[in-house]
ZADO-1210 file (C-alpha; in nm, 4 decimals, padded with zeros to 6 digits):
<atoms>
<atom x="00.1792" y="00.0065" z="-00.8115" code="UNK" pos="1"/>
<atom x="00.4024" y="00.2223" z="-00.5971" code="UNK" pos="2"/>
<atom x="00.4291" y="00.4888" z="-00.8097" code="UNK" pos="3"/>
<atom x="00.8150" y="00.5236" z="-00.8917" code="UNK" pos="4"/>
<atom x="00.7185" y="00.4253" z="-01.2498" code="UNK" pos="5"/>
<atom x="00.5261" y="00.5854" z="-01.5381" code="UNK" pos="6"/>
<atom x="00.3722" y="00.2303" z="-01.5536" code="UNK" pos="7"/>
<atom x="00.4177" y="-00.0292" z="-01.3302" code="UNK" pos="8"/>
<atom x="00.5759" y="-00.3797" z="-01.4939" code="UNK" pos="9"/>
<atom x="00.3190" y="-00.5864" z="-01.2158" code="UNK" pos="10"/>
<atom x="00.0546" y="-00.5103" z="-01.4401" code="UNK" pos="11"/>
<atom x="00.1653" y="-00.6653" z="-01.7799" code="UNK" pos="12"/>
<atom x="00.2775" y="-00.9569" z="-01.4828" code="UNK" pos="13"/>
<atom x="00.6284" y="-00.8481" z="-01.5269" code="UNK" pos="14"/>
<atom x="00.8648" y="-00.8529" z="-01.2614" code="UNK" pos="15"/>
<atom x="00.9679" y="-00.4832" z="-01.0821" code="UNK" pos="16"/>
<atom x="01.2525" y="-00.3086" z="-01.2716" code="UNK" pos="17"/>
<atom x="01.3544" y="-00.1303" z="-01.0059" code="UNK" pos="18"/>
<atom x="01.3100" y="-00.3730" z="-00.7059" code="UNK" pos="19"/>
<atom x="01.5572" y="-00.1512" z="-00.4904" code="UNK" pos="20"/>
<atom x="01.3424" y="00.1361" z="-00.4693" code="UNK" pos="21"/>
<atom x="00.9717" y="00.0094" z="-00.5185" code="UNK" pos="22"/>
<atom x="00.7736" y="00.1090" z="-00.2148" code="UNK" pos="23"/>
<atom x="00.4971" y="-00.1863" z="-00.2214" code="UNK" pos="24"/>
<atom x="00.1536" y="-00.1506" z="-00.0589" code="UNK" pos="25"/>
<atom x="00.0873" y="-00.3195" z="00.2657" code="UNK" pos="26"/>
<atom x="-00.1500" y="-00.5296" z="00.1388" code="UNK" pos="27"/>
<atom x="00.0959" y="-00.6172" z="-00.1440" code="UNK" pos="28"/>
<atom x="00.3148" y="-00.7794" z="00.0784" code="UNK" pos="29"/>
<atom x="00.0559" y="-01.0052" z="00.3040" code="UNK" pos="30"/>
<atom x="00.0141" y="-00.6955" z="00.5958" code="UNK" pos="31"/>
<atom x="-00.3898" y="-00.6613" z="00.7023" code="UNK" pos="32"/>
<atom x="-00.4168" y="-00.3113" z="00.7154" code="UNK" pos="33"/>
<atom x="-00.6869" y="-00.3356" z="00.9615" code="UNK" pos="34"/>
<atom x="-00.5495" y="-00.5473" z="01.2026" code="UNK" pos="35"/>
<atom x="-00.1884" y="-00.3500" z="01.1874" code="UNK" pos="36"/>
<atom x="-00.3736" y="-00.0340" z="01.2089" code="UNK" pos="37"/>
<atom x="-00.5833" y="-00.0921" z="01.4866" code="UNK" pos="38"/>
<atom x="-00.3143" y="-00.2202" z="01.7129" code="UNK" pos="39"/>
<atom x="-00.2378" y="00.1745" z="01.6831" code="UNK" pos="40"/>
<atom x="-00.5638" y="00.2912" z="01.7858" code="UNK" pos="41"/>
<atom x="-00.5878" y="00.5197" z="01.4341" code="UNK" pos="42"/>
<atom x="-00.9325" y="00.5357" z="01.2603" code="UNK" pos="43"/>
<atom x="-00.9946" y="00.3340" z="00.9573" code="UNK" pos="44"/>
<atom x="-01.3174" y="00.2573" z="00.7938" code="UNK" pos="45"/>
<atom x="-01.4326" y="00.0885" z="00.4461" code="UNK" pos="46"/>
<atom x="-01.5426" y="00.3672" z="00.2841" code="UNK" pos="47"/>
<atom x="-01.9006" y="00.3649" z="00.1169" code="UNK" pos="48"/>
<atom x="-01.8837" y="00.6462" z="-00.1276" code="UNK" pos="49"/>
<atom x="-01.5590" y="00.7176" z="-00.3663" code="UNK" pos="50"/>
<atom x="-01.6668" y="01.0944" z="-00.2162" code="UNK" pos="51"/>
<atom x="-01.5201" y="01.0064" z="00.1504" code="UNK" pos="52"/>
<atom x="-01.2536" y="01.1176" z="00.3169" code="UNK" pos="53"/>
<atom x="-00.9605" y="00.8647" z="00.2891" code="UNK" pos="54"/>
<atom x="-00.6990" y="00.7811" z="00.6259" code="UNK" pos="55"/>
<atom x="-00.3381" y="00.7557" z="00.4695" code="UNK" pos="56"/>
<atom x="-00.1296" y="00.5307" z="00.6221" code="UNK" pos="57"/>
<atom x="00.2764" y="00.4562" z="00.5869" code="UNK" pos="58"/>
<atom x="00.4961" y="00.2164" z="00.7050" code="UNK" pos="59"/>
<atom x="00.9259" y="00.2112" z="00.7017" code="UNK" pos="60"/>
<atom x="01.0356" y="-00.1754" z="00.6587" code="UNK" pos="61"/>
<atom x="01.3878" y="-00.2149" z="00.7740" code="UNK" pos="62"/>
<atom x="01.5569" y="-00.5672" z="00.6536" code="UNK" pos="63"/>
</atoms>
């Protein structure tokens, strides 16, 4: 869900109707967050309580 539709097709296991500009999430595409992140020294926790403070992470995949 990458949030460029209203609803995303993935989750009626459709295929993306707008491949082009989907943004998928790292973990969507076979990245471990945690080992990526790390290598960048940047906090990053599993979170015990829906009340914590998230760490927001991007990435820019060039092909």
């Amino acid at each position: 869900d990458c949030a460029i539709c209203q609803e995303c097709a993935g989750f009626r296991e459709k295929p993306c109707v707008d491949p082009k500009r989907a943004r998928p999430a790292f973990h969507s595409v076979g990245i471990d967050v945690f080992a990526t992140v790390k290598q960048f020294d940047l906090p990053l926790a599993t979170l015990k309580s829906e009340d914590e403070v998230q760490n927001w992470y991007s990435a820019v995949f060039v092909e």
